[in-house]
N, C-alpha and C positions, 0 to 999 in steps of 0.2 A: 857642509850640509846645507841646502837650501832651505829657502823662507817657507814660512804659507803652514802647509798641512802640519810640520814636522813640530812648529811654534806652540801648536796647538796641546802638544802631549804634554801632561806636567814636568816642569822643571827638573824634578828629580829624575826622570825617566828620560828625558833631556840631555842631563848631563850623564848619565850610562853609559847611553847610547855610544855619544863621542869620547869620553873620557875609558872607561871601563871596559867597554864593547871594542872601542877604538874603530867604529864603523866609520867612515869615512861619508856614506849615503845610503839611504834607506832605497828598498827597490820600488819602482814604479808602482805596483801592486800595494806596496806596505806602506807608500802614502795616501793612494788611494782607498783605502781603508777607514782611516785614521777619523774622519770626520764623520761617516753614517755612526760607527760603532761609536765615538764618544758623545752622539745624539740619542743613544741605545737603538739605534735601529737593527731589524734582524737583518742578516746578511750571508749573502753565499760568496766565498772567496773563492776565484778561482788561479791557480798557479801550476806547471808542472813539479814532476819529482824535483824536489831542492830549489825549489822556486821561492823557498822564504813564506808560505803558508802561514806556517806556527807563529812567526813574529808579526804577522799583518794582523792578528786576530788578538796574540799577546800582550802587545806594547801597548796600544788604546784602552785594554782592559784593564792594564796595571796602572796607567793612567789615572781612569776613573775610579780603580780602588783608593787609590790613595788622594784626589780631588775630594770625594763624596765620602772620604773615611769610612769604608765599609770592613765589617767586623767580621767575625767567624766566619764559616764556610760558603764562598761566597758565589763559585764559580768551582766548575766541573769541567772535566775536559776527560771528553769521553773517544776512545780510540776501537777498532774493530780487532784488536791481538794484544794480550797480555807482553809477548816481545816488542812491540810497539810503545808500550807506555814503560817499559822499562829502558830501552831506549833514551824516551824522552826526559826520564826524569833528572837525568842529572843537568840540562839544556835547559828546564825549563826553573828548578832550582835555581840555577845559577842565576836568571833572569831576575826571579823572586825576591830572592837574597840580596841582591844589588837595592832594593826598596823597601826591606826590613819585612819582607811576606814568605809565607811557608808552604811548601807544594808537599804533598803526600801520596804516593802509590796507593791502591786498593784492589788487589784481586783475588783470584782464588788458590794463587799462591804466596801471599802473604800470612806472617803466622798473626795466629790469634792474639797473642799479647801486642802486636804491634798493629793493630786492629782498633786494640781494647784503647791503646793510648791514643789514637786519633780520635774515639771518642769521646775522651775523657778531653784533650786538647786539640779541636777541631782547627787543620789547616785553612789556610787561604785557600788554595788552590787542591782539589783533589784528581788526580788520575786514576780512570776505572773503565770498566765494561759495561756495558748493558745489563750482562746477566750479573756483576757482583751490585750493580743499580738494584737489579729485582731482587735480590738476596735481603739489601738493605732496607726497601719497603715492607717486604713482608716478615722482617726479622723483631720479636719482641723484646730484646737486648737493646734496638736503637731506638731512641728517642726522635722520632722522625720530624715533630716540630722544632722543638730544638736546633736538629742537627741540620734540618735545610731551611729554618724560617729565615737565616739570612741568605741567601742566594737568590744571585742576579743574574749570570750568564754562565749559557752551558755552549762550551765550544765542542763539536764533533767534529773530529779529524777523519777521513778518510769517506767523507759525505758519501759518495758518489757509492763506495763500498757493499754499505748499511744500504741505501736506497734500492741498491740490484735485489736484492732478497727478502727474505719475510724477516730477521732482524731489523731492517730498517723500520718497519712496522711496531715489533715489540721496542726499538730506541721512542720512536714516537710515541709510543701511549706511556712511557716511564717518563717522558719528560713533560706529556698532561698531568698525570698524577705527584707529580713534584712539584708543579703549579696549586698543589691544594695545599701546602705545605707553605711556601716559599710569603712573605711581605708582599709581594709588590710583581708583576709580571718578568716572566725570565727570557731575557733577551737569549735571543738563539743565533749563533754565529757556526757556520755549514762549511766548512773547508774540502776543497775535492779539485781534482786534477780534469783536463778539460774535458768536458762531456757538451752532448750535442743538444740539450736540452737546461741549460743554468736556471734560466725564471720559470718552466714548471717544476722544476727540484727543489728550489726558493718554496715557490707556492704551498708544495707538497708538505715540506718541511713543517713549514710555519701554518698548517692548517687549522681554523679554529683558534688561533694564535690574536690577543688585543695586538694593532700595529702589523700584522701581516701584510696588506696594501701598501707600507710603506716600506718592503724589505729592500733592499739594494743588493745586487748583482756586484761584486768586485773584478774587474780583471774579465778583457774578452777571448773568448776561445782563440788558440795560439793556430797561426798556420803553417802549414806542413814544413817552411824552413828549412837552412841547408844544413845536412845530413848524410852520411854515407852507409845505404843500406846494398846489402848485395843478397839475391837468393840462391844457395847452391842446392844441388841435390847427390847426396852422397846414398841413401839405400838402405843403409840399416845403421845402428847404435855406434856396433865397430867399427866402421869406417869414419864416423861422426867423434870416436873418442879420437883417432888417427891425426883428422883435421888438427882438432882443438890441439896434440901434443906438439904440431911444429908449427903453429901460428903464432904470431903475435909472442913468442919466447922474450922472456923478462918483463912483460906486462901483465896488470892484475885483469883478469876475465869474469866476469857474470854470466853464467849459462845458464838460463832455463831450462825445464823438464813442464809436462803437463802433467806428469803423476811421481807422485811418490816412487814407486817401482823403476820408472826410466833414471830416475835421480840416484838410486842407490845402483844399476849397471853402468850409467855413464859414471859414477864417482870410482865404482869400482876397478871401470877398464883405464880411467886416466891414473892412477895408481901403478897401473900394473904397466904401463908406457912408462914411469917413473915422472911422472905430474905431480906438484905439489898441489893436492887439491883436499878442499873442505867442504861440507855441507851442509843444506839449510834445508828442513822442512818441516812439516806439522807433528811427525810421528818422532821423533826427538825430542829427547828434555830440552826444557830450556837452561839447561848448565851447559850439554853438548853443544847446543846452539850457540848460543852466548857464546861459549868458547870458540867456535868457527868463524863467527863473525868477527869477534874482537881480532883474533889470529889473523883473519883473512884483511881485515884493515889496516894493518899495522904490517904486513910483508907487500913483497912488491912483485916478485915473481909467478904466482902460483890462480889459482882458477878455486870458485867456487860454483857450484852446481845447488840448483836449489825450485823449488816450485812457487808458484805466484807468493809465498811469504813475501819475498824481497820486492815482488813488484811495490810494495806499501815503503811506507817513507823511511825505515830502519835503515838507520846510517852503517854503511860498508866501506867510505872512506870514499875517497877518488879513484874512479874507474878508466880504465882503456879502454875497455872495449866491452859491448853486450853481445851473444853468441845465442840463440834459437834456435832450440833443438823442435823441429816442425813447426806448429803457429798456433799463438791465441785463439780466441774465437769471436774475439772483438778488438777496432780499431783503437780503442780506450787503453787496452791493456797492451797492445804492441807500441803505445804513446809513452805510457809510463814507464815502461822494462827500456826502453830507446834511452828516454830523460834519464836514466841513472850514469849514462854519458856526458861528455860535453861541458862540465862543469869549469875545467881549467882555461884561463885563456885562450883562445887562439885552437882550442881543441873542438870538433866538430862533436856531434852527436853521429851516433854509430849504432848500425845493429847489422849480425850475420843471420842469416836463416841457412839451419843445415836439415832439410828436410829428408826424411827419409821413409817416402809412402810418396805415392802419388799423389792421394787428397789433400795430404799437407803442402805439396808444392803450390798445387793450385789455390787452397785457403791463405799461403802464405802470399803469392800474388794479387792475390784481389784484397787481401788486409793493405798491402804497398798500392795499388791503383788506388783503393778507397782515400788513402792518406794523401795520395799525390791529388787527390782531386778537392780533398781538403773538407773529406766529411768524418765526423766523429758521432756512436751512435748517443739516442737520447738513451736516460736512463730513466726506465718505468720499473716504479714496483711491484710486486706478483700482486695483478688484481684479486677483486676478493676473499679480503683474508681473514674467512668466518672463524678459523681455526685459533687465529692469536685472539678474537673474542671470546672463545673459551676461555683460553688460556687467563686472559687479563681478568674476567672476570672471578675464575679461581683464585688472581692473586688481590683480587681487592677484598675476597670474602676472609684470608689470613692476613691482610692487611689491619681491616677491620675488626681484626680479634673478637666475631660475635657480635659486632655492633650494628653492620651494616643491612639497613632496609631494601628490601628485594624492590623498590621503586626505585632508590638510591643507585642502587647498583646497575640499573637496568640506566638510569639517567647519564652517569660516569662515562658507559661504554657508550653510550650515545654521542657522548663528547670528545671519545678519545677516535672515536672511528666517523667523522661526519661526512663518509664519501658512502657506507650502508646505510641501508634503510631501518629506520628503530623498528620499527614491525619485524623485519629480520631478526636485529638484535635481541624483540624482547623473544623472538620465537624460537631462539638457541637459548638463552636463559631457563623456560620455559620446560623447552626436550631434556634441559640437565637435572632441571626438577621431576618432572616426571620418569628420568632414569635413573635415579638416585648418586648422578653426581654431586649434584650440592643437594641442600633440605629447606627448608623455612619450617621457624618455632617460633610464634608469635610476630610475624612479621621481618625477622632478621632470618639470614641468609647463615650458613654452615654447610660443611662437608656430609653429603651423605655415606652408608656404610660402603657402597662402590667407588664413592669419589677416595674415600680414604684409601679401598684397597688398591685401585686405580695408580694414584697419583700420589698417596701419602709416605711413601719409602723414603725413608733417609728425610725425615724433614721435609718433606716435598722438595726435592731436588731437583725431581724432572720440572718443574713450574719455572725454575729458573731461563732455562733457553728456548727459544724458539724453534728450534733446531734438534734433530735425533743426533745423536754419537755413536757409531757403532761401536760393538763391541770390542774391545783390544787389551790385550794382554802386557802387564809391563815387564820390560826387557833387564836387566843387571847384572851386573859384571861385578860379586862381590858385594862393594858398600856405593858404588856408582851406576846412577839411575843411566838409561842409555835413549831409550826412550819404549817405545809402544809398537806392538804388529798385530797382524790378524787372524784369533787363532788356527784360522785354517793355514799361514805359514809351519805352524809349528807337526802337519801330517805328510811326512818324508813319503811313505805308502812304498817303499820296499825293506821296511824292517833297519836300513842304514842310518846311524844319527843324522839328525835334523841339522843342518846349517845354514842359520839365518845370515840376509845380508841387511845390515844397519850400521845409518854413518859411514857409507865407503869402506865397508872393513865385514869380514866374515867371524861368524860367531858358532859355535856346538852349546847346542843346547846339551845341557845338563841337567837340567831338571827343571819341576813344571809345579808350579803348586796353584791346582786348579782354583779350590775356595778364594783365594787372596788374587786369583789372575795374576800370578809371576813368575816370569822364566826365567830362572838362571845359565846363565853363559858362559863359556870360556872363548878364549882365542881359538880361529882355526887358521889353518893355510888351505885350508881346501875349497873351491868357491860357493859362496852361497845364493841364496836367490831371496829376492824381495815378491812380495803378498800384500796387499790391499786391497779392500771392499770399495769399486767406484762406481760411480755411476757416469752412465754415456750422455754425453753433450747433444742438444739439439742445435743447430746453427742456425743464426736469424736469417731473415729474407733479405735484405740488405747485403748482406757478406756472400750468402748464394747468387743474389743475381749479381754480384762483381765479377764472383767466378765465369760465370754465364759470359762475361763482356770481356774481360780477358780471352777464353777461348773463343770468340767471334773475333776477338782483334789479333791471335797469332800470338800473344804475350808480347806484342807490340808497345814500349815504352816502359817496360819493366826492366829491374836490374840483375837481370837471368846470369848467373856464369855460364858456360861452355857446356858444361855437364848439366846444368837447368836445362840451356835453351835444348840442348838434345834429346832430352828426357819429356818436355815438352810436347815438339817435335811429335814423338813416337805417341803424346798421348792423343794427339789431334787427327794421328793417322787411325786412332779406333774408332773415332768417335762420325756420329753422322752430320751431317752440313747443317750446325745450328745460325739459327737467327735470335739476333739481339732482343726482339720485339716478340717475338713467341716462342711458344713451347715446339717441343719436335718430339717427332718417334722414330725409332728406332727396333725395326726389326731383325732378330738376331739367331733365325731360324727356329722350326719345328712346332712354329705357334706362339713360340716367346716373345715379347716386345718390350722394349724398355723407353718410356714417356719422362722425356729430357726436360722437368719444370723450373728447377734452381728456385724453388721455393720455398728451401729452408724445409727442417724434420717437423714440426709442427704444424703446418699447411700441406703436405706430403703423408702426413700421418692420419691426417683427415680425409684425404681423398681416398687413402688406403680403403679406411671404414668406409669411405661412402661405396666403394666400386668393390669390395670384398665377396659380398655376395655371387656378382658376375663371373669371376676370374677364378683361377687355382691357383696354388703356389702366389700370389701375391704378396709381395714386401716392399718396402720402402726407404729411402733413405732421405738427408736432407740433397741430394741431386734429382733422383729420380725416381720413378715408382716402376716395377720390374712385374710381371705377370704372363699367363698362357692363354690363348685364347683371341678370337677376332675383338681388334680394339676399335670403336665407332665412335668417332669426335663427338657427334650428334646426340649417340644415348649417353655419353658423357655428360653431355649439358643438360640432358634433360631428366637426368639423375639428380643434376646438383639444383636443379630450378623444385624439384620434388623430394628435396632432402628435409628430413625431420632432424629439427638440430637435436631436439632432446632427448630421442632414439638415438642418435648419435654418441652423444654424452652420456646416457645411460651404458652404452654399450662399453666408448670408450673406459667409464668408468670401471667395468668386470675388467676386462683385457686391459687395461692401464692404467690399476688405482694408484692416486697422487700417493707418494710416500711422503706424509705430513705428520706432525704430532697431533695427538691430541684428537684422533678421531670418532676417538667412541662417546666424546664431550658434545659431538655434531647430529645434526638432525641431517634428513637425507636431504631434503632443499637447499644445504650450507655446500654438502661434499657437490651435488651436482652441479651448483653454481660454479664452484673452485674450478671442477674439471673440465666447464663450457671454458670458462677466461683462460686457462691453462694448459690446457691438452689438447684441446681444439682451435684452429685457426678459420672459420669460415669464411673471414671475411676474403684473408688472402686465399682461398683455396678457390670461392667464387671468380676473382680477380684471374687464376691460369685457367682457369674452364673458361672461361671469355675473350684468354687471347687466343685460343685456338688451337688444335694438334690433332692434323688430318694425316692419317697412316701417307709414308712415302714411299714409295715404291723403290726396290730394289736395295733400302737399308739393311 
């Protein structure tokens, strides 16, 4: 083990390391770590999948625990999946244990008595969610001084995660309001796999943060590296299970799906080839789960099938090979699903893409261009997020059990949000009192009789996530949980029993007990079909104009199979003579024209609204916008130079209101703000009206 950084960690932690651990040397990453975190500096680490993340941010902290003899609950570690911290727990135990410290699970499948004894004997170390965070502030059972007046550092795992969504927002304002709690300022340690933005993520994180200006950055973005990726295009699911059954025979496989539904037909067809295969995804217990994974790590022949769960750092053992059934929708996430590769010596990193759509051939080559050229995207959070201000401030009025002053409160949210305007903030405060979400009685702040009917169900449950859940029904076999579906699964609509498909295995409903939402099951042999409620992806501008530059370049330096490059091939013979540098049109008879921008669905979606008026039948996609009628480059631009954004965004908002929580807590200046940052792209959409797309003749 070398000198210098490693010298630095306490002794006991020291002698683990080499003695106990039997590590031989700490990774490049987890020495550089070792010194910002034992100065308490905040810090964003960066590492791929199995890059050693958790111990670059552990070991310095275990350190300082036991240097600065620090007591009760001192340090958090907060993950974005309940399977994720169960995972971790017994890795990070072990760590603990080796320095006489105690880790504790917390979510919201932990039973209450073992709840009750954590409070009663507060660990060192706690693993938790966001949402069982919010449970624990606004819960009258915790002793909130108490329980967090010793805590010093809160590690979030899977940064990068939390930061893409409006969770990351609600992670940040629980870890302001823990700060009112806490001795002494809570060091914040950001763990995330590489992204194309590390020190505005740093900054975001740490916003409002004493010692933000001094955060440090760990580890720099990794480059693209050698790797063996291949695209093929096989056509549909079947052909795709086909593949997978005589590939790579005796080795373990990780196959992605982008929905729940593609997971449970590919698990089911690689079954029915006689595949030893297991699955992973959200609508599953986590016993089924747990049971696949564990299974599936501990055999050596067989395939598991599963949706972005696995792309996160849940250990699956050592992998062969990763398999991509069509593509991500980001470079980040085809980085991480790749890195569950490559682990063993001498072994490469590896990914197949077996597309089976057109669009995903082409999404899946400009992900591989974007990579080979060594870009990864940044990660921004969903601007404007007047909504979790609501929200936050619901939870500081049960926080404050009646105590809290409506200046107070207006003050808080000012602190936890410093990128809105308090005027905003006090004027959603404001709209909640005047619609009887909350009340004020002598100057403290309470539930009004809406907010209670609103929001007050079950203990105010809904306040806990940022996020809606839809509806789903649980699944059982007996005394065996199976997991969850969507009850429109369960309406056959010819009078035949219903036959679900869950976990790669066909199920007959037998019975339905609506009030309790639970379906009982048996075994079937006959096949069934999987149902989920999803919603459709927009793709960024970035990943459109890859694709854009790929078909100008022929799929020139990509790693096409035979059947890609063919497939290809035929699609470049539809399409009309694009340029790298601008837009194109394309006429396709009878009035129709289809305007070639690769601007991504959200700039596309924009223009839609702005040219709607003009056109019939107009639609849009993230390639291109489709329409009837003579198309005029000129009154195009001179549309967009006379566009009224807020007309826009009003409009947008009838025809595409954001599906958020928590709206009827919003004034109308909060939702239309959301829906400008959100649903409208101006900027980019001024940007393809400027490069130009003059009708071509003879398209």
């Amino acid at each position: 083990m070398s000198a210098g950084a490693f010298e630095r960690l306490h002794p006991a932690v020291q002698y683990h390391i080499v003695n106990s651990l039997g590590w031989q040397q700490l990774r490049p990453q987890q020495l550089a770590a070792i010194a910002p975190i034992l100065a308490g500096h905040h810090c964003l680490v960066l590492a791929p999948t199995a890059g050693g993340k958790t111990e670059a941010a552990l070991l310095p902290v275990l350190s300082r625990m036991l240097t600065q003899d620090w007591g009760g609950l001192s340090v958090l570690y907060i993950c974005p999946l309940k399977a994720l911290l169960n995972d971790l727990e017994h890795r990070l135990s072990r760590y603990a244990a080796l320095v006489g410290r105690r880790v504790q699970v917390w979510h919201g499948d932990i039973s209450h008595s073992a709840k009750t004894r954590s409070l009663r004997e507060a660990p060192d170390i706690l693993l938790t969610t966001p949402e069982s965070l919010e449970g624990m502030l606004i819960s009258l059972r915790v002793d909130r001084p108490a329980w967090f007046g010793a805590l010093r550092v809160a590690i979030i795992d899977e940064l990068h995660a939390f930061a893409g969504d409006d969770r990351g927002w609600h992670l940040r304002s629980l870890l302001g309001r823990l700060g009112t709690f806490a001795a002494g300022p809570i060091q914040r340690l950001g763990l995330s796999a590489t992204i194309g933005n590390p020190r505005e993520l740093l900054g975001w994180l740490t916003a409002g943060c004493v010692g933000a200006a001094a955060g440090v950055v760990v580890g720099e973005p990794a480059p693209a590296g050698e790797a063996e990726v291949t695209i093929d295009f096989v056509g549909n699911l079947a052909n795709a299970a086909t593949v997978i059954s005589r590939l790579h025979r005796g080795a373990k496989r990780l196959v992605f799906c982008d929905s729940r539904a593609r997971v449970e037909e590919l698990s089911s067809a690689l079954r029915d080839l006689g595949v030893r295969t297991f699955v992973s995804h959200a609508s599953l217990s986590l016993t089924e789960r747990h049971h696949a994974e564990q299974a599936f790590g501990q055999d050596s022949d067989c395939v598991i099938v599963a949706t972005s769960t696995l792309e996160l750092g849940i250990d699956v053992g050592d992998l062969d090979y990763v398999i991509q059934i069509d593509a991500p929708a980001a470079v980040s996430s085809f980085l991480q699903r790749m890195g569950r590769t490559g682990r063993r010596p001498g072994s490469p990193r590896n990914c197949l893409f077996l597309t089976t759509t057109d669009e995903a051939l082409l999404i899946a080559g400009a992900l591989v261009s974007l990579w080979q050229a060594g870009f990864v995207e940044p990660v921004e959070p969903p601007p404007e997020p007047w909504h979790l201000v609501a929200q936050q401030a619901m939870a500081l009025v049960l926080q404050g059990a009646g105590r809290l002053a409506a200046a107070a409160c207006r003050e808080q949210l000012a602190a936890l949000f410093p990128e809105l305007a308090p005027a905003g903030i006090e004027a959603v405060t404001e709209f909640m009192l005047a619609s009887d979400i909350l009340a004020e009685q002598d100057g403290l702040l309470g539930f009004g009789r809406r907010g209670e009917r609103l929001y007050g169900r079950r203990h105010f449950l809904d306040l806990l996530s940022s996020f809606a859940t839809p509806t789903q029904v649980a699944v059982r076999h007996g005394t065996v949980a199976l997991g969850s579906v969507d009850p429109l699964s369960l309406q056959s609509g010819s009078g035949a029993p219903c036959i679900l498909l869950l976990g790669g295995r066909s199920w007959r409903v037998a019975g339905v007990d609506w009030p309790q939402r639970v379906v009982w099951v048996e075994p079937s042999g006959e096949q069934g079909k999987a149902r989920w409620m999803a919603s459709s992806r927009a793709l960024g501008f970035a990943l459109c104009q890859g694709v854009q530059r790929i078909l100008c370049a022929g799929g020139a330096g990509l790693p096409l199979s035979r059947r890609a490059q063919a497939r290809f091939q035929d699609l470049l013979a539809d399409l009309p003579q694009l340029n790298p540098e601008r837009t194109s049109i394309q006429h396709l008879g009878d009035g129709v024209w289809r305007w070639w921008t690769f601007a991504g669905g959200r700039a596309n979606a924009t223009l839609a609204a702005l040219l709607g008026p003009g056109f019939s039948s107009l639609r849009s996609n993230d390639f291109y916008l489709e329409g009837r009628g003579a198309f005029d480059g000129s009154q195009v631009r001179g549309l967009m130079c006379e566009a009224d954004a807020m007309h826009l965004t009003r409009q947008m908002a009838r025809t595409a209101p954001l599906a958020v929580k928590f709206v009827d807590a919003l004034p109308p200046f909060a939702m239309l703000a959301m829906t400008a940052a959100r649903v409208l792209d101006m900027s980019t959409a001024r940007a393809v009206v400027e490069q130009g797309g003059d009708p071509t003749p003879g398209l």
